[in-house]
N, C-alpha and C positions, 0 to 999 in steps of 0.2 A: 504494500500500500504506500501511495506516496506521501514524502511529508508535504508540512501545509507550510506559504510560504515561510512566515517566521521561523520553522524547523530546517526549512533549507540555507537562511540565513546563518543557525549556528551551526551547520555542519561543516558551513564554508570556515568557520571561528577557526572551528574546531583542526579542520586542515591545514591553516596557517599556524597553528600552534605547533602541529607536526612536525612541517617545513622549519618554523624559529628551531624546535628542538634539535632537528636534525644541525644548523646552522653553528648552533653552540657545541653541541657534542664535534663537529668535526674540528670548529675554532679550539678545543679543549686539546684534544687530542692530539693537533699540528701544529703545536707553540712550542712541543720538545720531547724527546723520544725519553722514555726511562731506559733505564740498565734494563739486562737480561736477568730473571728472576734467577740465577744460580751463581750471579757476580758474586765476589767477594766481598766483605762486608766493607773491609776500608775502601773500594772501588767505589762503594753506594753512598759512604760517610761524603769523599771528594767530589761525589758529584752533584750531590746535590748545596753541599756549602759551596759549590763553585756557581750552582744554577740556582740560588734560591729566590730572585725574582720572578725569572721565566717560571718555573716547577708552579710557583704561586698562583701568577694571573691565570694559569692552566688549569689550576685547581679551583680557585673562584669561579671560573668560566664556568669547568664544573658541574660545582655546587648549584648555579643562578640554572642550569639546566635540567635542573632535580625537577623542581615544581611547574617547568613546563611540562615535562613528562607525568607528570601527576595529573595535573588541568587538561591533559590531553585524553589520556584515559577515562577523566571521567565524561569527556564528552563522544568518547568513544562506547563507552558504557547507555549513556544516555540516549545513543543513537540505535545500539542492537538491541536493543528491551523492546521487548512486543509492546509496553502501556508505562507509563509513571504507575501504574497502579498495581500491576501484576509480575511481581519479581519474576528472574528468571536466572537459572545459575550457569549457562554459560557466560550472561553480562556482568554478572555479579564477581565471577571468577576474574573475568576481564581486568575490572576495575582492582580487584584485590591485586590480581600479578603484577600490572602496572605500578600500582602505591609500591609494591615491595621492589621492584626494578630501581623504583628512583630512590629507594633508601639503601640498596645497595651501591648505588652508585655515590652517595653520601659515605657510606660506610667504607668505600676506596680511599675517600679523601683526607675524611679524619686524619686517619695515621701520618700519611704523609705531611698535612700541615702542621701537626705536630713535631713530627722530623724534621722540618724546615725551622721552627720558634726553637728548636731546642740546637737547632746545628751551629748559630750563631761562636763565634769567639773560638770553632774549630773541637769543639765539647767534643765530638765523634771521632774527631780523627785521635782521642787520645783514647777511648775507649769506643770503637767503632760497632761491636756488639751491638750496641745500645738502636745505632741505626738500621743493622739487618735486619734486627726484631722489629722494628717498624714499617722498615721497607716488605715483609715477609709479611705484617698482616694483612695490610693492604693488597696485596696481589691473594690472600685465601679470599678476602671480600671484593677483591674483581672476579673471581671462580665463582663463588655463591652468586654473583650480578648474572652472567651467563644463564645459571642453571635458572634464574627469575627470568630471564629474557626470555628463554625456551618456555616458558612456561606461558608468560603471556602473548606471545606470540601463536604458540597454540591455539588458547582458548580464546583469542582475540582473532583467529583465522574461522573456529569453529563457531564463533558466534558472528561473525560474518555471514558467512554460509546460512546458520539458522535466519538470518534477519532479510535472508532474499534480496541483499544489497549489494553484492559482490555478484561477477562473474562467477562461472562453475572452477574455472582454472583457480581462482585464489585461494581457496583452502587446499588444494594442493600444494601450490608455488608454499602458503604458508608452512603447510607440513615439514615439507624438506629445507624450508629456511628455521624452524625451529629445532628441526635434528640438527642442526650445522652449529647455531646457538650453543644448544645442549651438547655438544661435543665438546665444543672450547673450555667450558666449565667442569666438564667431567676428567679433561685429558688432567686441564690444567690441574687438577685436585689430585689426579694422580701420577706425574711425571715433578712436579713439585712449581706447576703454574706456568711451565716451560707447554709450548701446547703447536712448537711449529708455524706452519699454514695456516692454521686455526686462530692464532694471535690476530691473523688479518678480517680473514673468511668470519669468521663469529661475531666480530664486528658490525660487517658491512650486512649480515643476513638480519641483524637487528633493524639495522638503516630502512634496508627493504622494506621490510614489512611495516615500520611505520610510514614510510612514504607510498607504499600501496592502499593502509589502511586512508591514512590523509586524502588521497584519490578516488577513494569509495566515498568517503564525507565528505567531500569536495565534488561528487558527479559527475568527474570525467569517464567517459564513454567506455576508453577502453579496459577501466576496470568494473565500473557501476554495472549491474545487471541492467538489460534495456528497458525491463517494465519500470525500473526502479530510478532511470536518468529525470532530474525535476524538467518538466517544462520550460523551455526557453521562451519568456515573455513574447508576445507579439509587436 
């Protein structure tokens, strides 16, 4: 069923929220490469009291990108629900995966900011321990960020589908972009966050599917199912 105008106005919201998100995670991401999760600890100490502005703005960026992905979800939520009034648990699931995506993605950073206020005056580099352990927890909560990304990816593909708003291909395409998700978090939880190809791929399969979902709520053709494209005013 189609929405009514006002619903197609937030769905349009709702896709440019996607797009900002997507903008910021990639702005986050390409301000500066970390270490390899199995460097040596005083490697991690010097690197980052050598990058502790870049590491920073990187990390704010961020942060300021948690809550789009939050706002994003819920509009994404709000759009696969059969009614305001009749819950449903694929949307519901939806929304929950997403909230926890973006707190793991919170939950990367901590540490690091921490490592950065405490690196000051070279503290690490006399006792550098102190920084692997930091730099180490942050990379197990980019692994648990994955295995939430697969997760809502998923049921964010399958409530698509349910909502007759997507093409037939996108819970598919989403299928295999949440295996790809769910791999990077699994390897990396078991190789010690070292994860390959996957470092890259797990990433970018996240990307996807929010800038696929943002183009179902946004009503472009070649993802929107055709009964479900809004009318283009006269």
């Amino acid at each position: 069923m189609l929405r009514a105008v006002e619903g197609e106005r937030v769905e349009r919201l709702g896709a440019w929220i996607g797009v900002a998100f997507v903008v910021l995670l990639f702005a986050s991401t390409g301000m500066v490469s970390s270490p390899a999760a199995d460097v040596a600890d005083l490697k991690v100490a010097r690197f980052y009291g050598d990058h502790r502005s870049a590491v920073a703005i990187a990390q704010v960026v961020g942060l300021l990108a948690a809550p789009l992905l939050i706002w994003f979800a819920v509009r994404l939520h709000r759009l696969v629900r059969p009614s305001p009034a009749q819950p449903d648990g694929a949307a519901s699931a939806t929304l929950v995966a997403g909230v926890a995506v973006a707190l793991a993605s919170v939950a990367t950073s901590v540490p690091l900011l921490v490592l950065l206020l405490r690196a000051g005056g070279g503290r690490f580099l006399r006792d550098p321990a102190g920084a692997g352990a930091l730099f180490d927890a942050g990379n197990l909560a980019d692994n648990a960020l994955f295995v939430a990304a697969a997760l809502f990816i998923g049921v964010g593909s399958a409530a698509l589908a349910r909502s007759g708003l997507c093409r037939s291909w996108v819970p598919w395409v989403g299928g295999a972009l949440a295996v790809l998700a769910g791999a990077r978090g699994i390897v990396g939880f078991a190789n010690g966050s070292e994860a390959g190809a996957l470092d890259v791929i797990g990433p970018l399969s996240f990307v996807v599917f929010v800038l696929l979902a943002a183009a179902a709520m946004a009503g472009w053709r070649f993802v929107r199912a055709p009964e479900a494209v809004p009318a283009t005013p006269a």
